[in-house]
C-alpha positions as CSV (number, residue, x, y, z in Angstrom):
1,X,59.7,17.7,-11.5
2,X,59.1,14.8,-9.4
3,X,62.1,15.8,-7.0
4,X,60.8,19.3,-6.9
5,X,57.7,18.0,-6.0
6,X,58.7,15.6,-3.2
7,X,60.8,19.1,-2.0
8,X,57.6,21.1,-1.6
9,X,55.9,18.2,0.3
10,X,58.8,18.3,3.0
11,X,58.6,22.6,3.1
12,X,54.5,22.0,3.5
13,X,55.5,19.5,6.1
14,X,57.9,21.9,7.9
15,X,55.4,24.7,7.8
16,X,52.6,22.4,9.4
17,X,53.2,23.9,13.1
18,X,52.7,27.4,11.9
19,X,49.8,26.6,10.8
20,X,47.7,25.2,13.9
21,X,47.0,26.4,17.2
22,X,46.1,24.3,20.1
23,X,44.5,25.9,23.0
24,X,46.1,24.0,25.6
25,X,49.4,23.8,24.2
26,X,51.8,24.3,27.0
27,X,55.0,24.4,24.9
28,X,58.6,24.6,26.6
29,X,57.4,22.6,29.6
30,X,58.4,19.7,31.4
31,X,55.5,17.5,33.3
32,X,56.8,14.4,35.5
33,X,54.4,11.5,34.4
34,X,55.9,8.9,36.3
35,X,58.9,8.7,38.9
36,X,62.0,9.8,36.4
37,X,59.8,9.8,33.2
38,X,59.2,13.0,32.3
39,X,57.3,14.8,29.1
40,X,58.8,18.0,27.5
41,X,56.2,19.9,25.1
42,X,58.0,21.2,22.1
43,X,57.1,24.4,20.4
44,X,55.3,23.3,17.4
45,X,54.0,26.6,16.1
46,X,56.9,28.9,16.6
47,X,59.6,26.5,16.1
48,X,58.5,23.6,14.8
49,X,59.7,21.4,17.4
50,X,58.8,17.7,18.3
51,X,57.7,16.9,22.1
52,X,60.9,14.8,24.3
53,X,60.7,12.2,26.6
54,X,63.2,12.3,29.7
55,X,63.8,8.5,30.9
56,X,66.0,8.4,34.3
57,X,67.8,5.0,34.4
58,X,70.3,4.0,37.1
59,X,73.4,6.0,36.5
60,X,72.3,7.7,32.9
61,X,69.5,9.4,31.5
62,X,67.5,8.0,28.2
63,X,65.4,10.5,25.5
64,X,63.2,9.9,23.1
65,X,64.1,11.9,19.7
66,X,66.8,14.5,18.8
67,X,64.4,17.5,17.6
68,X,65.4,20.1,15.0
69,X,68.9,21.2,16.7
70,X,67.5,24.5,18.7
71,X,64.8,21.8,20.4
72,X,67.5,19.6,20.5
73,X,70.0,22.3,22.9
74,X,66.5,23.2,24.7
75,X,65.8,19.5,25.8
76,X,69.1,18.7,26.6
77,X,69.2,21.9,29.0
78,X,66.0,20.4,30.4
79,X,67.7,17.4,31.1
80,X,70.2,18.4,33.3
81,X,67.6,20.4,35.1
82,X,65.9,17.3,36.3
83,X,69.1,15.0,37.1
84,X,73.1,15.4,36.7
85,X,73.2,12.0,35.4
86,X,74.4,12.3,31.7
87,X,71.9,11.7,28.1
88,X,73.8,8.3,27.4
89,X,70.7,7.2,24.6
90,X,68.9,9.1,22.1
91,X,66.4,7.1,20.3
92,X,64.9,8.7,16.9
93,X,61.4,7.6,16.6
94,X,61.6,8.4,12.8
95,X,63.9,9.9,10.1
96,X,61.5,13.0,9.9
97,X,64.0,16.4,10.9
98,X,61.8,17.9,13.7
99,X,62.8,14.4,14.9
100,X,66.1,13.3,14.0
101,X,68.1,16.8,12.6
102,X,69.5,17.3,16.1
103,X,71.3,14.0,16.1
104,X,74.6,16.0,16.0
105,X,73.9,18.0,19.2
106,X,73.5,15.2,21.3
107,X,76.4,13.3,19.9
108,X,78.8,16.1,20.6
109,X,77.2,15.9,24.2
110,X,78.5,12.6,24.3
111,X,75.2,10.3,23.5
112,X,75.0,7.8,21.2
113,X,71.9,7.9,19.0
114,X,69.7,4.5,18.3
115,X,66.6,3.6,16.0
116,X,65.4,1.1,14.2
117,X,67.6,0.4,10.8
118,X,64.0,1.6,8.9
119,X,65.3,5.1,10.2
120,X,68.4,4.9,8.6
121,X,67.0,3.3,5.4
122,X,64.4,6.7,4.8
123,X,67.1,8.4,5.2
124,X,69.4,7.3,2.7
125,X,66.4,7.6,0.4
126,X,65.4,11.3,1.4
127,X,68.5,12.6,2.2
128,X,70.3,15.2,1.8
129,X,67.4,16.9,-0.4
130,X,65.5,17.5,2.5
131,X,68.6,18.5,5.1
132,X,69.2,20.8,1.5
133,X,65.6,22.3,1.8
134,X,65.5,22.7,5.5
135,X,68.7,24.8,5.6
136,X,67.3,27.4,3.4
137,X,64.1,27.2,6.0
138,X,65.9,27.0,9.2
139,X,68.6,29.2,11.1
140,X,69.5,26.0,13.3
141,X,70.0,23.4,10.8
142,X,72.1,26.2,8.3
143,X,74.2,26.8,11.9
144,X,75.2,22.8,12.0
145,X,77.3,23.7,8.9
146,X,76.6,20.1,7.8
147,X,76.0,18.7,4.4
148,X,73.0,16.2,5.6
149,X,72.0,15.0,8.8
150,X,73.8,12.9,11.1
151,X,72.5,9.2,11.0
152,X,72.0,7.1,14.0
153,X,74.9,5.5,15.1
154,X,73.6,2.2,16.1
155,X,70.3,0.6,14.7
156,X,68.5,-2.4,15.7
157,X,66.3,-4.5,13.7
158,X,65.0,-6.7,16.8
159,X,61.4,-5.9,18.1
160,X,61.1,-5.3,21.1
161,X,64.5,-4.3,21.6
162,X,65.4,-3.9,25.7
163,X,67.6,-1.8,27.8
164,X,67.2,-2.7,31.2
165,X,69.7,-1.9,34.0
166,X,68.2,-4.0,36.9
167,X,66.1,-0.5,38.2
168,X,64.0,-0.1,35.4
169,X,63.2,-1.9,31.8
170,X,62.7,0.2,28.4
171,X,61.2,-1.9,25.3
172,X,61.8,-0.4,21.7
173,X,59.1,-1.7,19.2
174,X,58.7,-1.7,15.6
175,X,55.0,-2.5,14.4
176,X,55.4,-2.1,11.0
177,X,54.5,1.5,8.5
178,X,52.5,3.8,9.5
179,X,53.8,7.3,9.5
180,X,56.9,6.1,8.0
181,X,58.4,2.9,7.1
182,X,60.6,3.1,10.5
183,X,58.2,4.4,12.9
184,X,59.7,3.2,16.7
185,X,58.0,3.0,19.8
186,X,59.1,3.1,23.3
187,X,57.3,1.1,26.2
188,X,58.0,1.4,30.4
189,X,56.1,-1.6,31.0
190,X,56.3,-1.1,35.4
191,X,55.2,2.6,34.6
192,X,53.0,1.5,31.5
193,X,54.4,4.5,29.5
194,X,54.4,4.7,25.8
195,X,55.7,7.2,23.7
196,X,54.2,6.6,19.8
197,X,56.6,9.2,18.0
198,X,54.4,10.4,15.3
199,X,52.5,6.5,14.8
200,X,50.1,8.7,17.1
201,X,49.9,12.4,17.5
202,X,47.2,14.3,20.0
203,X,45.9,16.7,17.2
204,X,45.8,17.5,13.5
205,X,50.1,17.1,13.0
206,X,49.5,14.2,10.7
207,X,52.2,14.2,7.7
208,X,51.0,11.4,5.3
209,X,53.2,12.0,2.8
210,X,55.8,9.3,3.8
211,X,53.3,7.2,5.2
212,X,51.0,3.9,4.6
213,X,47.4,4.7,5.4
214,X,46.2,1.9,4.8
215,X,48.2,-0.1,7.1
216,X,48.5,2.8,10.0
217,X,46.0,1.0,11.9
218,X,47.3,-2.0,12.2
219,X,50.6,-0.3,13.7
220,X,48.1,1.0,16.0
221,X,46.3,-2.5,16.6
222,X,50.1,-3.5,17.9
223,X,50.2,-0.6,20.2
224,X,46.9,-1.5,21.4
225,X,47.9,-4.9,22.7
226,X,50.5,-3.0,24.8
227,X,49.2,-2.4,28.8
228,X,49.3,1.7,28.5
229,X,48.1,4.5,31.2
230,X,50.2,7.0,29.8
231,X,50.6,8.3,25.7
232,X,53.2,10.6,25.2
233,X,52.9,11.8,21.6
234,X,55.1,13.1,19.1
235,X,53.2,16.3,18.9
236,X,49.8,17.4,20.9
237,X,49.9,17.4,24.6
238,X,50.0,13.8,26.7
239,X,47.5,12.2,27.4
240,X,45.9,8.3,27.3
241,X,44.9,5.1,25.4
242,X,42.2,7.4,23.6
243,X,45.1,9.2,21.3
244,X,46.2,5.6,20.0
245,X,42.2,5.0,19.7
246,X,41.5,8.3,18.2
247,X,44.8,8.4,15.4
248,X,43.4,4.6,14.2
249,X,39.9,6.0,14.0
250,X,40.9,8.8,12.0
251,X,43.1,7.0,9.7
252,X,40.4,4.3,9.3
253,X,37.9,6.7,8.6
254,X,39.6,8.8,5.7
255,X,40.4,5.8,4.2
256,X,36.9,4.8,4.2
257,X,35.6,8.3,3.1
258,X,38.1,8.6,0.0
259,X,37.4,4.7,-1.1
260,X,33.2,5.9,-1.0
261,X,33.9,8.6,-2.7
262,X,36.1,7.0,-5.7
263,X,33.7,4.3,-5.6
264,X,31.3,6.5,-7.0
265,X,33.5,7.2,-10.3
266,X,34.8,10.8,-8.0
267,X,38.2,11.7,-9.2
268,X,41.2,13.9,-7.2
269,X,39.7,17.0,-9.0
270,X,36.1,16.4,-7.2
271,X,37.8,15.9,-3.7
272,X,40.4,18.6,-3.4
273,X,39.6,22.1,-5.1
274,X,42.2,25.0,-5.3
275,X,40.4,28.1,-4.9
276,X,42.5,31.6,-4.5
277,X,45.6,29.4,-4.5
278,X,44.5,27.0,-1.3
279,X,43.4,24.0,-1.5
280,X,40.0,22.5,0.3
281,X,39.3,19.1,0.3
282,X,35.5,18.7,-0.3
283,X,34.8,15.8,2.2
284,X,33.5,15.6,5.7
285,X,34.8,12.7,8.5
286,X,33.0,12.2,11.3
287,X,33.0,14.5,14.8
288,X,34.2,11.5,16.6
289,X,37.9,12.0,14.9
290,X,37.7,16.1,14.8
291,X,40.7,16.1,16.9
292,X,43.3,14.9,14.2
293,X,41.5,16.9,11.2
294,X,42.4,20.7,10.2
295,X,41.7,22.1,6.8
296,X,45.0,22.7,6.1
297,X,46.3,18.9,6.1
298,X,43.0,17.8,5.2
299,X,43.8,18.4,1.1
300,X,46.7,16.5,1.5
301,X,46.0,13.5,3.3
302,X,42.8,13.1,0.9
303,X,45.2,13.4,-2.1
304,X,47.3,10.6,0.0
305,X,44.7,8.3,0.8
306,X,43.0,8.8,-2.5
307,X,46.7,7.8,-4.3
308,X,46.4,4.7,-2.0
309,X,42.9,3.8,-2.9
310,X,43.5,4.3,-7.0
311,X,46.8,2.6,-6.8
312,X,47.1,0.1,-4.5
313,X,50.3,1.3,-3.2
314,X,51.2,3.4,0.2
315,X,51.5,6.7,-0.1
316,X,55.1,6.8,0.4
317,X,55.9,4.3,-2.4
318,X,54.6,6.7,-4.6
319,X,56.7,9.8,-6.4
320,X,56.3,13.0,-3.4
């Protein structure tokens, strides 16, 4: 039951993009944020896809996560529209697979996949159950004709970890859990770039089913330190230092509203209701952290943070 469970999570997870719009989404496009870093908007409601980051080194081209595998062909495709040199580094933020179930793509395209080891340690504890699920779901993961997905090929447990080629410098860091227990970051100091994965998302895309709410802030605090102009997010559009700002806000704040309310002896039952078969969870956060809060993830993360709360474990430690 619990497996079956943990299987629905993933599907809800999967079916997230379908769910929200975003009035300024601008998916399918590719905005130059810096000389040779450049930010591809993926198609979150129609295809579920992640956003990609384009980083131009000397004589090879870095990007920031693999996508499902039809995001992965469109960024690639993207790539060699803005320079010949070749993908020779494909970092997966996280082991989630609008992020990392393209892996095989770029890897017959002759680039080597990194993350942190956390990557491949959720993944050898998910997987193949959800590669499983998502191939029932997905036309482009069933067309891989693979049994699970394609871990990274190298992993790195120092933080930063630097790949510098004497023209520019790129700094992998690993701040702890937050959206999962290997969340990565990637930092162009010269250009002040950051590119939070899903550790920060520009709108209501938070999965916290995998995640430690608790501690999600203090990732953030990390990120914080970090001199940044420029957030490129996992999903949402790009933007500035006020998506890191606003994603610790938020995270702080359901925490705080869940732990109120089961101080006052409320149970799961009072804060998420089921009416007509959907679920509404019967709190209210504050208009400063709207941006990150839909009522369709609400339910969930209030179950999540309320799990947290009772238990004193992160959500992710817990059966899903």
């Amino acid at each position: 039951m619990k497996r079956i469970w943990m299987l629905a999570g993933f599907a809800a997870m999967l079916a997230l993009g379908f769910m929200i719009t975003r009035g300024d989404a601008q998916p399918n496009t590719l905005k130059l944020i810096a000389p040779g870093v450049w930010f591809r908007e993926g198609d979150l409601v129609h295809q579920d896809h992640c956003n990609n980051v384009i980083i131009e080194m000397k004589d090879y081209l870095i990007v920031v996560d693999a996508n499902f595998p039809s995001g992965a062909r469109l960024a690639l495709a993207d790539a060699k529209k803005v320079s010949p040199k070749p993908v020779k580094f494909v970092f997966d933020t996280h082991h989630h697979g609008d992020h990392t179930y393209g892996n095989a793509v770029w890897t017959g395209a002759g680039a080597t996949t990194i993350a942190f080891q956390g990557v491949a340690d959720e993944m050898k504890r998910y997987e193949p159950a959800r590669w499983q699920m998502a191939i029932k779901q997905r036309k482009d993961v069933a067309d891989m004709h693979r049994d699970t997905v394609e871990p990274p090929q190298q992993t790195f447990t120092d933080s930063p970890h630097v790949i510098t080629d004497g023209t520019r410098r790129v700094e992998f860091y690993h701040f702890g859990w937050a959206h999962t227990r290997g969340d990565g970051l990637v930092y162009l100091p010269q250009e002040q770039v950051l590119c939070s994965g899903d550790a920060a998302v520009n709108g209501p895309y938070n999965f916290t089913g995998d995640g430690n709410i608790g501690n999600w802030p203090k990732v953030l605090d990390g990120a914080l330190k970090l001199q940044v102009d420029h957030v490129l997010p996992g999903h949402g559009g790009a933007g500035g230092k006020e998506i890191l700002t606003g994603q610790r806000a938020f995270m702080i704040e359901l925490r705080r509203a869940v732990q109120a309310e089961v101080a006052k002896g409320k149970k799961l039952d009072d804060l998420v209701k089921t009416t007509n078969g959907k679920k509404m969870a019967m709190l209210q956060l504050p208009d400063a952290v709207k941006t990150w809060v839909s009522a369709d993830s609400l339910p969930d993360q209030v179950k999540d943070a309320y799990n947290e709360v009772t238990t004193g474990k992160a959500a992710g430690e817990l059966p899903h």
